[in-house]
N, C-alpha and C positions, 0 to 999 in steps of 0.2 A: 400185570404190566403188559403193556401193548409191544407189538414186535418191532416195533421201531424203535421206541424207547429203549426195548432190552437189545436189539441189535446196536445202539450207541454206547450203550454202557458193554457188551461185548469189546467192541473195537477201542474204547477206553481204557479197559483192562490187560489188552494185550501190550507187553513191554518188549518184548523182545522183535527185533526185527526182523528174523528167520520164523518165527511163528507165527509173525504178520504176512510176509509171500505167501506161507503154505493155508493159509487161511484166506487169502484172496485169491489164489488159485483152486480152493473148495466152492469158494461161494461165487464169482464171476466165473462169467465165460471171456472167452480171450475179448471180445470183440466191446464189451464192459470195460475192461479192464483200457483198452485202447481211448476210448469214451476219457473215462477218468483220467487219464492219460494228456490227453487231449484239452481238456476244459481246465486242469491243472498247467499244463504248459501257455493256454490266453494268459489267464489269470497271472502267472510270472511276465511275461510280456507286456501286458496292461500296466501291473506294477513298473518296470522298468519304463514306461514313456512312450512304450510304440500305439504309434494310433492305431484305434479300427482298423481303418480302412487297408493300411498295411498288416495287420495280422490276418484280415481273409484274405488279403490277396496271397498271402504266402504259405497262408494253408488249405487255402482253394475253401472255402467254409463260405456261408454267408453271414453278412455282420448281425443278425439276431442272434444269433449262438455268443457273441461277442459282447454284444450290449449288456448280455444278462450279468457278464464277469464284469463290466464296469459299473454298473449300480452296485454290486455289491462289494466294489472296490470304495465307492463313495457314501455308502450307508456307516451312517456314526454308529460309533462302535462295533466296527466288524473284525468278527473274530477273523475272517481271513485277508483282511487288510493287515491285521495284529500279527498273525504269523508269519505273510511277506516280510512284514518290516524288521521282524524280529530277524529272519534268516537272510534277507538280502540287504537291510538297510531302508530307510524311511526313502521312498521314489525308486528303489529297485536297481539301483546306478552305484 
């Protein structure tokens, strides 16, 4: 198995959400962790309606970093369109 593969199936496996922190505080460094952080909070925003253009301006980012989270807001069947909608509601609103 290749480390990618078995690193997905690691993070699939972990159920508990206390052994998920201490597990991503083993394996990222804080500044990772901010990253993800980050590309998860576009991605909620993009789902709720905010455009580009206002989500770099109010995270000081440029809209590349942006664009990547609405292609993959718009790719048929995306799993993380799937799970916005599921936890926020189909449009984020």
């Amino acid at each position: 198995m290749n480390t990618r593969h078995e690193l997905e199936k690691i993070f699939a496996d972990i159920q508990d959400h206390q052994e998920m922190v201490t597990f991503f505080q083993e394996i990222f460094t804080q500044k990772e962790i901010k990253d993800l952080e980050l590309r998860w909070e576009l991605l909620k925003e993009l789902h709720a309606g905010h455009t580009q253009r206002n989500i770099a301006s109010r995270h000081k980012i440029s809209l590349c970093k942006i664009t990547r989270g609405s292609k993959i807001l718009k790719k048929p069947g995306s799993i993380t369109k799937k799970l916005l909608d599921a936890r926020y509601g189909a449009g984020g609103k």
